[in-house]
N, C-alpha and C positions, 0 to 999 in steps of 0.2 A: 149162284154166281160166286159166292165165298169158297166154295171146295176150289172152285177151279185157278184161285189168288193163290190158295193155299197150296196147291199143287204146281203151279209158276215158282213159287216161290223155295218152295221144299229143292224144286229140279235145279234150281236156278243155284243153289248153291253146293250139293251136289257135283253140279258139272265144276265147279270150282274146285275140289277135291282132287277131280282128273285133273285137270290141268297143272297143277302143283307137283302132282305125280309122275307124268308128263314133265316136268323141267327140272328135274332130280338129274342128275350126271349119276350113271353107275362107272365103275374101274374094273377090269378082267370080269366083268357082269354082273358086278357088285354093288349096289348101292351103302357106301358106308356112312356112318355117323360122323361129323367132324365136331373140331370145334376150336376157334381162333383167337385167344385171348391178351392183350396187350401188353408187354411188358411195362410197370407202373415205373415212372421218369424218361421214357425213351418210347413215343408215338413209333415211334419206325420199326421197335423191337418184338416180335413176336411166339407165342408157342403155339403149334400144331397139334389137338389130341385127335388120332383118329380111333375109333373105336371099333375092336372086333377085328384086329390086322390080321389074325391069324388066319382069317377066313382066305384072304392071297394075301399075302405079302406085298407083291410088287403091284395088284390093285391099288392097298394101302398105302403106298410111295406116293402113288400118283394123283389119289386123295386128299391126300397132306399137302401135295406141291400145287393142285390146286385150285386149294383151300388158301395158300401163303400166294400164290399169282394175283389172285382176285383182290389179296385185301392190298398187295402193293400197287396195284393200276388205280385202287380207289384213292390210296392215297398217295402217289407220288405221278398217277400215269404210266410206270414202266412198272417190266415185269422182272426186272432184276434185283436177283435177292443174294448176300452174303449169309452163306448159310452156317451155322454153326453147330448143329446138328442136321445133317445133309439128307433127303430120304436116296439118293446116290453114295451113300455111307456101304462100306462092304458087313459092317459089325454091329447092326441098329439092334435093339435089343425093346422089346417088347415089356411094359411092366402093364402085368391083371390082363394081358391079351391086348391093350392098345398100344398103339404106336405113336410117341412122342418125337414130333421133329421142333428145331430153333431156329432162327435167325431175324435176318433185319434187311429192310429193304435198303436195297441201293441207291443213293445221290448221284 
């Protein structure tokens, strides 16, 4: 009876894996790296790193934007953002291959 726990058990999380997998957002069929860090005095303020832009470009735009949409719904409810470093920028510049965008959510 115990193999059969232990094989429940093993599947059971397992299938947890896929499904994670499964609710990853890819960009131009990309699944990138992000990552959304607060600006320290200014809750509303944020920086964008996506990692590996070079892989698309314009993937990594839309990566970044949203990665920066989700964190302003959480916290203001809206999706509007002043951007200050824009991934709509004609001249974004890439340092080590990732892609840094800025801004701050909108009131």
């Amino acid at each position: 009876m115990r193999p059969i726990i232990a094989l429940t058990f093993f599947l059971s999380f397992a299938s947890c894996g896929e499904r994670y997998l499964d609710n990853q957002v890819s960009f131009d069929g990309i699944r990138f790296g992000s990552s959304l860090k607060k600006i320290s005095g200014d809750d509303l303020a944020f920086q964008v790193i996506v990692r590996n832009a070079a892989r698309s470009l314009e993937g990594a735009r839309e990566a970044g934007r949203y990665e920066a949409t989700k964190y302003c719904i959480e916290k203001l409810s809206t999706s509007d953002i002043d951007w200050k470093i824009s991934p709509d920028a004609d001249d974004l510049v890439l340092y080590s291959g990732n892609l840094e965008l800025s801004g701050r959510c909108a009131l």
